[in-house]
C-alpha positions in Angstrom: 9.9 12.9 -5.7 11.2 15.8 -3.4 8.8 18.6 -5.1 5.8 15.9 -3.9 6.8 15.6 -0.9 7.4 19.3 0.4 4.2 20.1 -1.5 2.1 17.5 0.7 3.7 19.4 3.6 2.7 22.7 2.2 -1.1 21.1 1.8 -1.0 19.7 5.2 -0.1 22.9 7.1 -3.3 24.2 5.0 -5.2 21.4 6.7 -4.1 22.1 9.8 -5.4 26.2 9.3 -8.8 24.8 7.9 -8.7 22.6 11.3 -7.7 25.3 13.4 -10.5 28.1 11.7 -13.1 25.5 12.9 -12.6 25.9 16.6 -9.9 23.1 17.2 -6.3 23.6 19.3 -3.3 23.0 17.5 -2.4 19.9 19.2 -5.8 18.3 18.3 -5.4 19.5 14.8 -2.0 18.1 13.8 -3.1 14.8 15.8 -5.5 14.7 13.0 -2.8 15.0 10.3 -0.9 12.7 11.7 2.1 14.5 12.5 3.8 16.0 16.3 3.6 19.1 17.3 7.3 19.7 17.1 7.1 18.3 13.0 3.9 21.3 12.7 6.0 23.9 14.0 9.1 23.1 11.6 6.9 23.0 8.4 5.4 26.0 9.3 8.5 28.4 10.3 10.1 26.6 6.8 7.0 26.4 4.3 4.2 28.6 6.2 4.5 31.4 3.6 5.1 29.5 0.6 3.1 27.9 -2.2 3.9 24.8 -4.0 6.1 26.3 -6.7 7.6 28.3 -4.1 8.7 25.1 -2.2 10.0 23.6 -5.5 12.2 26.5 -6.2 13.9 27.0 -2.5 14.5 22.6 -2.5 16.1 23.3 -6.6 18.5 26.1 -5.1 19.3 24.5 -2.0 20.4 21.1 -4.0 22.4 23.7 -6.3 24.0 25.2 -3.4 25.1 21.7 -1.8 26.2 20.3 -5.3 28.7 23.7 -5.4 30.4 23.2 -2.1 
């Protein structure tokens, strides 16, 4: 259920570029989404670079790194 979950993330910061390209601010773009400003800005210094299997990898090694300490 995780993988889902940081993959809609990854799609929605997409959405908010695509939103963004057209002419609108930020703020009006992730009000769109549905999301705060301060939630866009997390997702994107976290998952900005990264594509879905990317985000499934870093979430499977840090759940191996919490189950080792």
């Amino acid at each position: 259920m995780a993988r889902e979950r940081h993959t809609a993330e990854v799609a929605t910061l997409r959405q908010v570029d695509v939103l963004m390209a057209r002419g609108r601010q930020v703020g009006d773009a992730v009000r769109t989404i549905g999301v705060t400003e301060v939630t866009y800005y997390r997702w994107r210094n976290e998952y900005g670079g990264l594509r879905g299997d990317r985000v499934k990898r870093l979430k499977e090694l840090e759940t191996e790194n919490a189950d080792g300490q």
